[in-house]
PDB file of N, CA, C and O in Angstrom:
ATOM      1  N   UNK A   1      49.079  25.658  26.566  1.00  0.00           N
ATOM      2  CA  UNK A   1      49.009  24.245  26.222  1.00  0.00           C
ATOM      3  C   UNK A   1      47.889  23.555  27.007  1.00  0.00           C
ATOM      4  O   UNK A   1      47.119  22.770  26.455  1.00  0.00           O
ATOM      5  N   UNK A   2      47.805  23.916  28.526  1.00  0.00           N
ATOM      6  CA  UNK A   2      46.903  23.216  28.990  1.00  0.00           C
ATOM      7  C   UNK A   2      45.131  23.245  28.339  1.00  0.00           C
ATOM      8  O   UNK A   2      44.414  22.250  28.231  1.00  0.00           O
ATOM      9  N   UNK A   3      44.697  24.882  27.928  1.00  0.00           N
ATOM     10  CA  UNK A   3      43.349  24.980  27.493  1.00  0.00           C
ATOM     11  C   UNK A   3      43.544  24.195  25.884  1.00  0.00           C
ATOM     12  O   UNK A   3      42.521  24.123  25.204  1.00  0.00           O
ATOM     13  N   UNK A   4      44.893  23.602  25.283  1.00  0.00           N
ATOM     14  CA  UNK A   4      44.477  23.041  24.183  1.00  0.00           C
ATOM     15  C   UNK A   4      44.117  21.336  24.677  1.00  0.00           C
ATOM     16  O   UNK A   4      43.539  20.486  24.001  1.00  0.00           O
ATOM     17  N   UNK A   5      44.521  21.239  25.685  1.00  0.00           N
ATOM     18  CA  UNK A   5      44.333  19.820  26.155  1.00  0.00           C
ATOM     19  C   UNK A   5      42.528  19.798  26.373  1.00  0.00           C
ATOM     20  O   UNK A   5      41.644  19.088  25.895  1.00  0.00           O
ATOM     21  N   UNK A   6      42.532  21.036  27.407  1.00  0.00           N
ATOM     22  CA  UNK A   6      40.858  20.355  28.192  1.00  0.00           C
ATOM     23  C   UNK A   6      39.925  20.666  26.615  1.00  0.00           C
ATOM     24  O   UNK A   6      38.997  19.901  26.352  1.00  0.00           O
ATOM     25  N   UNK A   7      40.252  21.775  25.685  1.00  0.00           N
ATOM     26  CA  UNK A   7      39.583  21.866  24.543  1.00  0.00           C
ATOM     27  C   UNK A   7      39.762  20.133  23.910  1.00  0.00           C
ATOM     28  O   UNK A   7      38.769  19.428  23.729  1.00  0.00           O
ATOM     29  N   UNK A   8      40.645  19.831  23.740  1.00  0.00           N
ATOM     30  CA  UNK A   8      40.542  18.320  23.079  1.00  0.00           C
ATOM     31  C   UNK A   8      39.559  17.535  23.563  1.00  0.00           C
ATOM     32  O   UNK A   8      38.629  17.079  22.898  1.00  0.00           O
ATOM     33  N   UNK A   9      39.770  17.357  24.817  1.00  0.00           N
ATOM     34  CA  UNK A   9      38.857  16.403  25.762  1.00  0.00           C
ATOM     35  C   UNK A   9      37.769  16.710  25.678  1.00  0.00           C
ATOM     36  O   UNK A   9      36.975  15.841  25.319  1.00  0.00           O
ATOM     37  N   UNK A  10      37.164  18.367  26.036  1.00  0.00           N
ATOM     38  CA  UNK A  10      35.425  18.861  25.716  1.00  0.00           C
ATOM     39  C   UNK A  10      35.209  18.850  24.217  1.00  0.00           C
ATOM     40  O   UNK A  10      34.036  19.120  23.959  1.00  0.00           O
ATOM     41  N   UNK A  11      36.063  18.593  22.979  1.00  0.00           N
ATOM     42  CA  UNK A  11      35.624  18.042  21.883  1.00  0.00           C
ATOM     43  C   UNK A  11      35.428  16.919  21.854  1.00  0.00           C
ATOM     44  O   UNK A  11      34.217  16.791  21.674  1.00  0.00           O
ATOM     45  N   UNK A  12      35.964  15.827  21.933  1.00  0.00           N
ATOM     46  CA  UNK A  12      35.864  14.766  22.294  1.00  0.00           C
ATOM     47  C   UNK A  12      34.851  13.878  22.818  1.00  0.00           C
ATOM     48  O   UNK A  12      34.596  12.771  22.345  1.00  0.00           O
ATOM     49  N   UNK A  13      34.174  14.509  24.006  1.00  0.00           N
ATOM     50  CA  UNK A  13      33.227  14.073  24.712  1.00  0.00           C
ATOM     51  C   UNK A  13      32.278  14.589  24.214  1.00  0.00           C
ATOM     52  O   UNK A  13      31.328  13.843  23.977  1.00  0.00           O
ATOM     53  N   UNK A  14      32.155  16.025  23.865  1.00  0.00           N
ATOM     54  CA  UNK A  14      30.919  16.215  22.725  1.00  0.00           C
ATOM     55  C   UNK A  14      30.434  15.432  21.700  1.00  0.00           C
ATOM     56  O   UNK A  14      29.291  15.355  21.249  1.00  0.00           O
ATOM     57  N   UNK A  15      31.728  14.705  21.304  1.00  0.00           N
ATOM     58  CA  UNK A  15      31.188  13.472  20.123  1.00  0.00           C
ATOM     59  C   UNK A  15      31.008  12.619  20.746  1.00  0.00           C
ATOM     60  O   UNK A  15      30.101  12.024  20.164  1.00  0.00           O
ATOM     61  N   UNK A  16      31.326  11.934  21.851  1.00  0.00           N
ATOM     62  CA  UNK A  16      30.440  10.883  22.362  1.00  0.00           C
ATOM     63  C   UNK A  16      29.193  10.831  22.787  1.00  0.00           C
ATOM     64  O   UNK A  16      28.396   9.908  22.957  1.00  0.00           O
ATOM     65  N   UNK A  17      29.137  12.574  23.008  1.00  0.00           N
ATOM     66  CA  UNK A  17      27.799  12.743  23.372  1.00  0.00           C
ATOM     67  C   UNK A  17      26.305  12.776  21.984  1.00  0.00           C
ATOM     68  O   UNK A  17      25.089  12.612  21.893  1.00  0.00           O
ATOM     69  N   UNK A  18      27.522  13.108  21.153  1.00  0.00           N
ATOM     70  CA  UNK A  18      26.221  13.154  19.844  1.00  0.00           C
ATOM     71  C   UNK A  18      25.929  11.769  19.241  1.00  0.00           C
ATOM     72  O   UNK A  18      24.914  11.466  18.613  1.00  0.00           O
ATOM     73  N   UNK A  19      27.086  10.894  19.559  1.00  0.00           N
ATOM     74  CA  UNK A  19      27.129   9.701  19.419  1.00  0.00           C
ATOM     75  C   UNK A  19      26.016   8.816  19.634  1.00  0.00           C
ATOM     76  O   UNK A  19      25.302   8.191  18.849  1.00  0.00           O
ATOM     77  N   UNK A  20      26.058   8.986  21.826  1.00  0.00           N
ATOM     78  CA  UNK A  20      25.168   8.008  22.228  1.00  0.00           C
ATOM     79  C   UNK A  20      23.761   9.291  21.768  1.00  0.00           C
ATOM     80  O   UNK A  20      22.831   8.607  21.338  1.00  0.00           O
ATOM     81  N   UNK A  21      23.457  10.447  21.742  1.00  0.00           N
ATOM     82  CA  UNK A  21      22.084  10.604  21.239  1.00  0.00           C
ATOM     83  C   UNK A  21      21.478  10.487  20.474  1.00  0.00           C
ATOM     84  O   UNK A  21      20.261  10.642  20.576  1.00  0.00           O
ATOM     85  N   UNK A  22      22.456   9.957  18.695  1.00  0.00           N
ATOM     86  CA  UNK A  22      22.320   9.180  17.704  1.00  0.00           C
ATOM     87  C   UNK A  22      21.984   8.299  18.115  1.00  0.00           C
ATOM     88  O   UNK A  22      20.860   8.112  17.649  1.00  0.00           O
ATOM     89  N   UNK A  23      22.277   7.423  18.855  1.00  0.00           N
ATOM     90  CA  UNK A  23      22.062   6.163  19.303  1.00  0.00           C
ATOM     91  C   UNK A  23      20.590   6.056  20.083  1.00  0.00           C
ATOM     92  O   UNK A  23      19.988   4.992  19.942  1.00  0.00           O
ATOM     93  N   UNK A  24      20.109   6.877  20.723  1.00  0.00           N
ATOM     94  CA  UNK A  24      19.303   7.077  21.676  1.00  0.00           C
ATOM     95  C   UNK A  24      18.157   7.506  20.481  1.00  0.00           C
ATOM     96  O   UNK A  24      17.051   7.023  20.724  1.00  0.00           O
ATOM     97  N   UNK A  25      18.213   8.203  19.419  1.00  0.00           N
ATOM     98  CA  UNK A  25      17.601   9.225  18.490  1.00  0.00           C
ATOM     99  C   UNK A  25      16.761   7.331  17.824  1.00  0.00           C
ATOM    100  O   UNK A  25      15.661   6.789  17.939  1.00  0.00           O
ATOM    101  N   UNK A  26      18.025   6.992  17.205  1.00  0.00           N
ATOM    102  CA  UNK A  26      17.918   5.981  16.211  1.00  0.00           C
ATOM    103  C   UNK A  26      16.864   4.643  17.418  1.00  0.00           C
ATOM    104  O   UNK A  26      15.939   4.095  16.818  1.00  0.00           O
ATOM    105  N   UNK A  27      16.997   4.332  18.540  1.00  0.00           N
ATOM    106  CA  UNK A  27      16.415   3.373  19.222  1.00  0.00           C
ATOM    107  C   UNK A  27      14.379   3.749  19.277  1.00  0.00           C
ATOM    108  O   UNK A  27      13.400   3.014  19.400  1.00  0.00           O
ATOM    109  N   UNK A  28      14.581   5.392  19.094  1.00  0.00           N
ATOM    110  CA  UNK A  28      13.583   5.628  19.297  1.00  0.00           C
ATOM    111  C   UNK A  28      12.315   5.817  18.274  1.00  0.00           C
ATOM    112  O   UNK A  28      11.100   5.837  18.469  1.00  0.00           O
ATOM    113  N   UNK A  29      13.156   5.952  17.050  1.00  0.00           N
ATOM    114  CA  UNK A  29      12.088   5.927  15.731  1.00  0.00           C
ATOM    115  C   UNK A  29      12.314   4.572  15.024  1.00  0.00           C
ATOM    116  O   UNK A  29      11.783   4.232  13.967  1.00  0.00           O
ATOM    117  N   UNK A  30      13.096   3.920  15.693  1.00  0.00           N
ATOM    118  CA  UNK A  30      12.430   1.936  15.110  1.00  0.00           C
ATOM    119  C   UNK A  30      10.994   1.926  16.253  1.00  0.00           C
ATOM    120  O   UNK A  30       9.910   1.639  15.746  1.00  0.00           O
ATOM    121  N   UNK A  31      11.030   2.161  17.379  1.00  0.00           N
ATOM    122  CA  UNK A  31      10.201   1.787  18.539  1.00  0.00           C
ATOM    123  C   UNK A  31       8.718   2.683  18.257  1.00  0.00           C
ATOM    124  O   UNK A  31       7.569   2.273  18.421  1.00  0.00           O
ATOM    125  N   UNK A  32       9.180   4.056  17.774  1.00  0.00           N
ATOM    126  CA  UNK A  32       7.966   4.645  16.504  1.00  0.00           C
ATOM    127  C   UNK A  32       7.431   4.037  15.480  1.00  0.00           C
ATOM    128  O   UNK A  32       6.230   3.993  15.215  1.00  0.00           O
ATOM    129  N   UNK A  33       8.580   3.411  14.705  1.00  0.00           N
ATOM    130  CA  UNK A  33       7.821   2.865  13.586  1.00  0.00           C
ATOM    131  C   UNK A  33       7.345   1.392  13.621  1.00  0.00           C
ATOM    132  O   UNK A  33       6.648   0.891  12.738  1.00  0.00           O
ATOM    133  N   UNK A  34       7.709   0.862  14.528  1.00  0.00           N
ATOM    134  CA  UNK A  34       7.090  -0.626  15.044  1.00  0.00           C
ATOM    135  C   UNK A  34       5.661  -0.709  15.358  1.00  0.00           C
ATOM    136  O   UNK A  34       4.881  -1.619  15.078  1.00  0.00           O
ATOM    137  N   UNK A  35       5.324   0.985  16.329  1.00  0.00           N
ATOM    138  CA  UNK A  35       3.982   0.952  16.935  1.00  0.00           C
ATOM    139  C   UNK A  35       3.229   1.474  15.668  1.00  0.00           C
ATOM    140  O   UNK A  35       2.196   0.908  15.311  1.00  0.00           O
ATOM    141  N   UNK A  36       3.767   2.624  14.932  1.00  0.00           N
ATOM    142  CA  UNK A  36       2.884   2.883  13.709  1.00  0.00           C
ATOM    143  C   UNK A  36       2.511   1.398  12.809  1.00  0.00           C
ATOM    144  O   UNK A  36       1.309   1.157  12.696  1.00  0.00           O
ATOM    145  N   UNK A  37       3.299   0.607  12.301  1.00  0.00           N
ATOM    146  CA  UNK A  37       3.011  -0.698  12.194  1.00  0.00           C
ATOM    147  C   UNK A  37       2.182  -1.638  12.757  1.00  0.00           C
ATOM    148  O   UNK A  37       1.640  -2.526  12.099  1.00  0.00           O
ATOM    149  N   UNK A  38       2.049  -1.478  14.028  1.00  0.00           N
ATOM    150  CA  UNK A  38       0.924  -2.525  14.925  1.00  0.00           C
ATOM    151  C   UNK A  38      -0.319  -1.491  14.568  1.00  0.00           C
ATOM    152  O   UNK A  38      -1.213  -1.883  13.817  1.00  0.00           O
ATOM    153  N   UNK A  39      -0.339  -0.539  14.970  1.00  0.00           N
ATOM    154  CA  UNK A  39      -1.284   0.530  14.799  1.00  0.00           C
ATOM    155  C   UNK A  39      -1.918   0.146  13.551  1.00  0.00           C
ATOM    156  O   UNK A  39      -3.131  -0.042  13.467  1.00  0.00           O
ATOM    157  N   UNK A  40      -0.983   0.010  12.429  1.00  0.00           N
ATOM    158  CA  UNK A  40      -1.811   0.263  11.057  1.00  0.00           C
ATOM    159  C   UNK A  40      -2.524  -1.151  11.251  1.00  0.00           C
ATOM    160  O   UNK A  40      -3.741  -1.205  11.433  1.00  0.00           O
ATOM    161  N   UNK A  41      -1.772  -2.226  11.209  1.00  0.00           N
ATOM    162  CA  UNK A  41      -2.404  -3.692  11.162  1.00  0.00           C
ATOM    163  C   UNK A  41      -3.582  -3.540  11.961  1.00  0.00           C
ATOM    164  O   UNK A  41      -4.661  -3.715  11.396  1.00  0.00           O
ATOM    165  N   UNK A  42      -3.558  -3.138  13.614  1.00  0.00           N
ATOM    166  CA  UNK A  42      -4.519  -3.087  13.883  1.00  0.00           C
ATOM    167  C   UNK A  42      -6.678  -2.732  13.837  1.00  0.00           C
ATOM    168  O   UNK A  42      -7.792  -3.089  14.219  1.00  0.00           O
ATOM    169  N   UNK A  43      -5.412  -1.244  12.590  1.00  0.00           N
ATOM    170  CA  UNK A  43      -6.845  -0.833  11.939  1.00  0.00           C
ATOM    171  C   UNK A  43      -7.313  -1.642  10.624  1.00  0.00           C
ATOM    172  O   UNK A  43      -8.539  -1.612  10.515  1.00  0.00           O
ATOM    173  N   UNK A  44      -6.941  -2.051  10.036  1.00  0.00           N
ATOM    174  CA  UNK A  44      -7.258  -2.815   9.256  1.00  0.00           C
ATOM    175  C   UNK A  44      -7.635  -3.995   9.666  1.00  0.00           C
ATOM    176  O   UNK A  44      -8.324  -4.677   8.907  1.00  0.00           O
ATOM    177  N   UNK A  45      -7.333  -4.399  10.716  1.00  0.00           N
ATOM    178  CA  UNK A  45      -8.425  -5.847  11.563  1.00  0.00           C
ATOM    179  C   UNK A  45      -9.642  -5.282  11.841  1.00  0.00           C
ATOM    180  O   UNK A  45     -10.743  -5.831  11.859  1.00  0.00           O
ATOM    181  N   UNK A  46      -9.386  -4.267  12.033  1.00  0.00           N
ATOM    182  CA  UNK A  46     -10.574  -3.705  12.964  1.00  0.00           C
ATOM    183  C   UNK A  46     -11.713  -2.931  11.751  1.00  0.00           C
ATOM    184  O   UNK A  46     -12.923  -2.826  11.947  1.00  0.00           O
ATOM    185  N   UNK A  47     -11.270  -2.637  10.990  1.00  0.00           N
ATOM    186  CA  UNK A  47     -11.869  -2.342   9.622  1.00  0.00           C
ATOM    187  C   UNK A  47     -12.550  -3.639   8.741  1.00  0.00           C
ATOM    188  O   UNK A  47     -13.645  -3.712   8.183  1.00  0.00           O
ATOM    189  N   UNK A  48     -11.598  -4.492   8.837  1.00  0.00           N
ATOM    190  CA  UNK A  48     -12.066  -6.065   8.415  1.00  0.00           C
ATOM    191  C   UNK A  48     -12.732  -6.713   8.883  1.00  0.00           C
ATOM    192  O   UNK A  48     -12.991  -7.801   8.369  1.00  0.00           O
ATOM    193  N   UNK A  49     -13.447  -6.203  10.391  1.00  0.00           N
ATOM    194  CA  UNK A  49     -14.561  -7.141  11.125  1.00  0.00           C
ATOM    195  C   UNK A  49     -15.725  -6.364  10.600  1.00  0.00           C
ATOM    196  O   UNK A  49     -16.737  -7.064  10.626  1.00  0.00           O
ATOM    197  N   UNK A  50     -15.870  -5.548  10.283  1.00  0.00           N
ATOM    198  CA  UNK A  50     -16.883  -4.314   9.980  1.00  0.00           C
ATOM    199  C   UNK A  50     -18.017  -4.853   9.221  1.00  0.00           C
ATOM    200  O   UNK A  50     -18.931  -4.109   8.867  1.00  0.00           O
TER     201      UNK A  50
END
C-alpha cells in the first residue's frame, strides 16, 4: 500500500511539473513571437527609409 501512495504523489507532481513547463513553454513563444513581430516591423522601417 505504501509504494501505491508515494506512486500517486510522483504521478501527481509529474503533472505539476508538465504543467508549470507548459506554462513556462507557452510564456516563451508569445515573448518569441512578439520579438519576431518588432523584428519584422523593424525591417520594413528600415526598408522604407531606403
Amino acid at each position: 500500500m505504501r509504494e501505491n501512495v508515494s506512486l500517486a504523489r510522483l504521478i501527481e507532481s509529474n503533472k505539476e511539473n508538465l504543467n508549470n513547463n507548459q506554462m513556462f513553454i507557452d510564456l516563451i513563444e508569445e515573448k518569441v513571437h512578439r520579438k519576431q513581430v518588432e523584428m519584422r516591423k523593424r525591417h520594413l522601417t528600415t526598408t522604407n527609409n531606403l
